[in-house]
C-alpha positions, -999 to +999 in steps of 0.1 A: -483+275-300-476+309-320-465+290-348-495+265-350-516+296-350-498+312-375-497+285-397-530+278-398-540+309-402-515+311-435-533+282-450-564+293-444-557+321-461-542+307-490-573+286-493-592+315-495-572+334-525-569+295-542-605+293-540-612+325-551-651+340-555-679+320-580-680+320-610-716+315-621-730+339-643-748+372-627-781+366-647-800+336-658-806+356-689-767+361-703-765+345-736-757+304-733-768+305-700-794+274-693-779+256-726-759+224-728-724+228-743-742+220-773-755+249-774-796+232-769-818+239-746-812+225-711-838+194-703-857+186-676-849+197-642-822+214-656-840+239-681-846+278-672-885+284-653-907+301-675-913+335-674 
């Protein structure tokens, strides 16, 4: 039973540090933020709220 215990606890940990934290940006205002990869303006329900 100490093992089973241990060895979930070990992958659950591992998941963790695999996972690691987000990566979205900080700010909605960094540059390329709210852009396609194309580098225009996001569309739709996708582009930034105006200010």
């Amino acid at each position: 039973m100490k093992l089973l215990k241990f060895l979930t606890v070990t992958i659950f940990a591992l998941t963790l540090v695999a996972c690691g934290k987000p990566t979205a940006p900080e700010s909605a205002k960094e540059e390329g933020y709210g852009t396609t990869h194309e580098g225009k303006p996001a569309e739709g329900r996708n582009e930034l709220p105006a200010d």
